[in-house]
DRENTORKOL-3810 file (N, C-alpha, C; in nm, 4 decimals):
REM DRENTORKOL-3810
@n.u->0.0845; n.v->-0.1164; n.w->0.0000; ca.u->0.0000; ca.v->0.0000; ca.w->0.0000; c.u->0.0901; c.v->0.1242; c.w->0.0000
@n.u->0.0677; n.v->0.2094; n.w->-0.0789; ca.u->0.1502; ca.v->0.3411; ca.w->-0.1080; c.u->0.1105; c.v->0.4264; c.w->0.0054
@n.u->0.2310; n.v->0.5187; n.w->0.0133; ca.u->0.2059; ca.v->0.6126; ca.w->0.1022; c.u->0.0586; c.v->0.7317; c.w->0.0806
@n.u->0.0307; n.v->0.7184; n.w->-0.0901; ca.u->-0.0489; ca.v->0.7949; ca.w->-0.1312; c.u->-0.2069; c.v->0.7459; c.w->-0.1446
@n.u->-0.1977; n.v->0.6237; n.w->-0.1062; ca.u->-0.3244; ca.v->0.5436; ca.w->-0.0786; c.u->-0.3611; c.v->0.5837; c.w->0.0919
@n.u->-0.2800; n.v->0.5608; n.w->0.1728; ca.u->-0.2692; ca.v->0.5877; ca.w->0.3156; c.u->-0.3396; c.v->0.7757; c.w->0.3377
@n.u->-0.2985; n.v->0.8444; n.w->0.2589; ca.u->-0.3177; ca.v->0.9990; ca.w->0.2540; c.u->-0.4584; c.v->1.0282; c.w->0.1887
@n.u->-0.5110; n.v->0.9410; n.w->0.1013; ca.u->-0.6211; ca.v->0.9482; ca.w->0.0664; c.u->-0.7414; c.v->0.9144; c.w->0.1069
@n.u->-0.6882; n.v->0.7663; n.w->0.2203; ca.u->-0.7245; ca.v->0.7174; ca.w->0.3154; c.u->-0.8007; c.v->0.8058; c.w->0.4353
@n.u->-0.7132; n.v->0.8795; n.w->0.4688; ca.u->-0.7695; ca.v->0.9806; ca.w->0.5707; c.u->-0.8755; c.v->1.0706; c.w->0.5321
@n.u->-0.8574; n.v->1.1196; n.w->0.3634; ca.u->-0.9316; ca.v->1.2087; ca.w->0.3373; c.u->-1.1027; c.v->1.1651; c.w->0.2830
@n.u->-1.0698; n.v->1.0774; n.w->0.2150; ca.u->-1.2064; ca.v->0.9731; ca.w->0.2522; c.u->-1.2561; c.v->0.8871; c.w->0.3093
@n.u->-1.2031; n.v->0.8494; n.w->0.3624; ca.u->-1.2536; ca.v->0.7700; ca.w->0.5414; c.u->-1.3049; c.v->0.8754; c.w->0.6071
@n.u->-1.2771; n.v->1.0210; n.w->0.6464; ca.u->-1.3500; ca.v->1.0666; ca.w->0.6856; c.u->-1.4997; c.v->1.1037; c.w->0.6263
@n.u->-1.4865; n.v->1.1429; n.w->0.5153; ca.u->-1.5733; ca.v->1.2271; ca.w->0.4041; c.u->-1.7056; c.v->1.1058; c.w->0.3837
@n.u->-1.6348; n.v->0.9758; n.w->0.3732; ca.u->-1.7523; ca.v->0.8708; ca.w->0.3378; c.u->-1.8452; c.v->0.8167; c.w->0.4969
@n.u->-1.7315; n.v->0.8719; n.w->0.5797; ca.u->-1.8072; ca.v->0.8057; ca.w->0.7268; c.u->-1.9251; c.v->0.9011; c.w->0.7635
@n.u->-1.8628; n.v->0.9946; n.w->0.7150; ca.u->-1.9622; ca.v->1.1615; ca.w->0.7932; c.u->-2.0707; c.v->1.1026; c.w->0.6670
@n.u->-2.0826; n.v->1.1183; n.w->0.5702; ca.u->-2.2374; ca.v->1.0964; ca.w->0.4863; c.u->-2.2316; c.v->0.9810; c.w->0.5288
@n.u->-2.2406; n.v->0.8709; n.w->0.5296; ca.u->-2.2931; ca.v->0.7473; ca.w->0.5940; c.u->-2.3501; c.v->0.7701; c.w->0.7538
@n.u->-2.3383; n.v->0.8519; n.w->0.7866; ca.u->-2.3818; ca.v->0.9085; ca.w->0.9023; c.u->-2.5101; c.v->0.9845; c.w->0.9317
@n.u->-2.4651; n.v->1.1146; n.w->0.8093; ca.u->-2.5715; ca.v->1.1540; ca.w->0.8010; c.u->-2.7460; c.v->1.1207; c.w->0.7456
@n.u->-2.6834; n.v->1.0188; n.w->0.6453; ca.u->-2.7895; ca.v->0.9154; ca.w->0.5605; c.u->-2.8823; c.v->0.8740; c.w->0.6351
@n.u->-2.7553; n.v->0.8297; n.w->0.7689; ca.u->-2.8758; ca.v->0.7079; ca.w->0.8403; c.u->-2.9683; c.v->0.8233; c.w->0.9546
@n.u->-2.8887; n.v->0.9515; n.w->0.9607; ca.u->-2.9832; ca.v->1.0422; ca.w->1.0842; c.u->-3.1291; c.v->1.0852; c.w->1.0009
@n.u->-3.1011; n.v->1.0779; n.w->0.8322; ca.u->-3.2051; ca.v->1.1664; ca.w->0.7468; c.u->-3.3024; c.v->1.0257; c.w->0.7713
@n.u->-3.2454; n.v->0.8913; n.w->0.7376; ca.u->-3.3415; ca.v->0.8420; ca.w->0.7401; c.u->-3.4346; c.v->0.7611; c.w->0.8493
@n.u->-3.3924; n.v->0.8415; n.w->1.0139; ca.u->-3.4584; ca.v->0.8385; ca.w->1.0872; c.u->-3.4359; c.v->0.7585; c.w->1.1550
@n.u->-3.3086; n.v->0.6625; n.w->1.1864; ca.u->-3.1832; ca.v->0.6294; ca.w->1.2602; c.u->-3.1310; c.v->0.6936; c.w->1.3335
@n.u->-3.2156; n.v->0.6919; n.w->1.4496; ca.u->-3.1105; ca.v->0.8411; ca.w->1.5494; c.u->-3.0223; c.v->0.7811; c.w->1.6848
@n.u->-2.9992; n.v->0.6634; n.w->1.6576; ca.u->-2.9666; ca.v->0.5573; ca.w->1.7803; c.u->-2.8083; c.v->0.6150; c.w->1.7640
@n.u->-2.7679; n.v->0.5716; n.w->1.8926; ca.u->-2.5992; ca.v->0.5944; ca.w->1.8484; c.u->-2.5401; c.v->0.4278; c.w->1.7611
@n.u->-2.6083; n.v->0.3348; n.w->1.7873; ca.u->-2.5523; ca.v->0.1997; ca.w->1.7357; c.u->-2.5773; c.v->0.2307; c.w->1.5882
@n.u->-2.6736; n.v->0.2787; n.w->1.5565; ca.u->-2.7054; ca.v->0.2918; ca.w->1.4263; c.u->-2.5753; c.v->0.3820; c.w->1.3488
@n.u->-2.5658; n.v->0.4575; n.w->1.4120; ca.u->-2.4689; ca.v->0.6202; ca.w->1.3686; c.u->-2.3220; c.v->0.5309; c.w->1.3692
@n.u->-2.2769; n.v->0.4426; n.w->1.4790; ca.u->-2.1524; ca.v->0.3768; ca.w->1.4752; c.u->-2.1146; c.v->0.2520; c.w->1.3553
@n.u->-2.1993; n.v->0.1869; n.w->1.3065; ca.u->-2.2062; ca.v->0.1193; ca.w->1.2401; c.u->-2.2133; c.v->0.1999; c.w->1.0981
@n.u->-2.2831; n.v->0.3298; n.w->1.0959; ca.u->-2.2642; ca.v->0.3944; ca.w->0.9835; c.u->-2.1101; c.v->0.4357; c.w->0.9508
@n.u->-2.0528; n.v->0.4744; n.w->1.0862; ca.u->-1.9151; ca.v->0.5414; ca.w->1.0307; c.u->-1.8360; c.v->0.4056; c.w->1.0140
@n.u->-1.8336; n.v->0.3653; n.w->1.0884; ca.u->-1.7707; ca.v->0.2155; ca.w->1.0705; c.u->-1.7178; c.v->0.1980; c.w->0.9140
@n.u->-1.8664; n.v->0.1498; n.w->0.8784; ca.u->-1.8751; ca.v->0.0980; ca.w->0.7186; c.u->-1.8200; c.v->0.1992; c.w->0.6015
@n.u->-1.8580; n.v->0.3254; n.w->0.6433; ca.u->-1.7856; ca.v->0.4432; ca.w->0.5680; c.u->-1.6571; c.v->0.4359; c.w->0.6265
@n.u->-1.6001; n.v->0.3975; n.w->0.6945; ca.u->-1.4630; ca.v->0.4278; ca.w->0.7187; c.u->-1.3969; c.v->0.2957; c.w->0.6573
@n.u->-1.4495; n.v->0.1770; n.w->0.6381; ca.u->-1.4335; ca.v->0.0615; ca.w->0.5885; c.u->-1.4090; c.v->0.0580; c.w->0.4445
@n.u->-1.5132; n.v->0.0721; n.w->0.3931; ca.u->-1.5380; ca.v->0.1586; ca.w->0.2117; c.u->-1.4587; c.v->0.1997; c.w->0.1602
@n.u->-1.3878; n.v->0.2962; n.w->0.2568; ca.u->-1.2859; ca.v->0.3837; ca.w->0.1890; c.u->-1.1532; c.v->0.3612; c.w->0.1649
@n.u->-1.1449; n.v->0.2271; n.w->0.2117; ca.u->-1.0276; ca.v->0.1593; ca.w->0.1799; c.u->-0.9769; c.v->0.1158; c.w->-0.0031
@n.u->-1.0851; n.v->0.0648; n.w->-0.0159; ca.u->-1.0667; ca.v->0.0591; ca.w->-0.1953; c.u->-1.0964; c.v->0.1463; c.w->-0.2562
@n.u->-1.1951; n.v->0.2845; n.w->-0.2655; ca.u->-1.1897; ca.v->0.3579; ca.w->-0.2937; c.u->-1.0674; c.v->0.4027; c.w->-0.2832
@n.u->-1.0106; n.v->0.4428; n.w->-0.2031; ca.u->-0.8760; ca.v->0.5583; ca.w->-0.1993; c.u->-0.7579; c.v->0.4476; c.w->-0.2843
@n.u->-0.7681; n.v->0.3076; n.w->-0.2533; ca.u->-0.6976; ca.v->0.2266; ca.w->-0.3445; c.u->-0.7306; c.v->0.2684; c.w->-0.4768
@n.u->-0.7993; n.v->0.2706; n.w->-0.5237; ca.u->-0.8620; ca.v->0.2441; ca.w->-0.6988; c.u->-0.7971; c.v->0.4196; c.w->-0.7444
@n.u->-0.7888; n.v->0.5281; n.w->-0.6146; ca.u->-0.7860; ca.v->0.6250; ca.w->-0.6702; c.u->-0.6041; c.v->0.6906; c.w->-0.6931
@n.u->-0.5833; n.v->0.6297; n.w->-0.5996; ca.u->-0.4475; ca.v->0.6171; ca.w->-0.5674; c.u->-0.3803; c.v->0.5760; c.w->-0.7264
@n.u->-0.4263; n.v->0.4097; n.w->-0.7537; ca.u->-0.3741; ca.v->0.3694; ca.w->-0.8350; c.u->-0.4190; c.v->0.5030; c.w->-0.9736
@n.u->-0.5219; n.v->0.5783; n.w->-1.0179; ca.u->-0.5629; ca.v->0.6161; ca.w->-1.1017; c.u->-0.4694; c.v->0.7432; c.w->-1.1429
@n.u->-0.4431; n.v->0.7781; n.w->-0.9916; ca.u->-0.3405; ca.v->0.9185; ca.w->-0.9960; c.u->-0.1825; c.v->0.8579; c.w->-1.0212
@n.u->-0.1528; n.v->0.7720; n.w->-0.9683; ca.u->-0.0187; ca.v->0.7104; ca.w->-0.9920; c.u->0.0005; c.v->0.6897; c.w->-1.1359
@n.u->-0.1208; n.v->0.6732; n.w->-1.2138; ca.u->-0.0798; ca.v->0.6218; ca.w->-1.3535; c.u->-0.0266; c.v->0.5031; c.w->-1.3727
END
């Protein structure tokens, strides 16, 4: 894993956890288990994402 996958990492792991968050408050999920499991999975997600993007910018 590149250092530039790791950096992208941060920047969407956050970005995908916070809307996975908010998704579940719009759709009337106001539990905290609900909200943890949202960031969770958004913070999870963003692992291949920032991979796929990493690789796209590396060329």
């Amino acid at each position: 894993m590149s250092p530039l996958t790791l950096i992208l990492h941060i920047f969407l792991g956050s970005t995908l956890a916070g809307s996975a968050v908010i998704a579940v408050l719009v759709l009337g999920f106001a539990s905290w288990t609900a909200m943890l499991i949202a960031a969770v999975a958004g913070f999870v997600a963003a692992f291949p994402v920032s991979y796929m993007v990493s690789r796209k910018l590396e060329g």
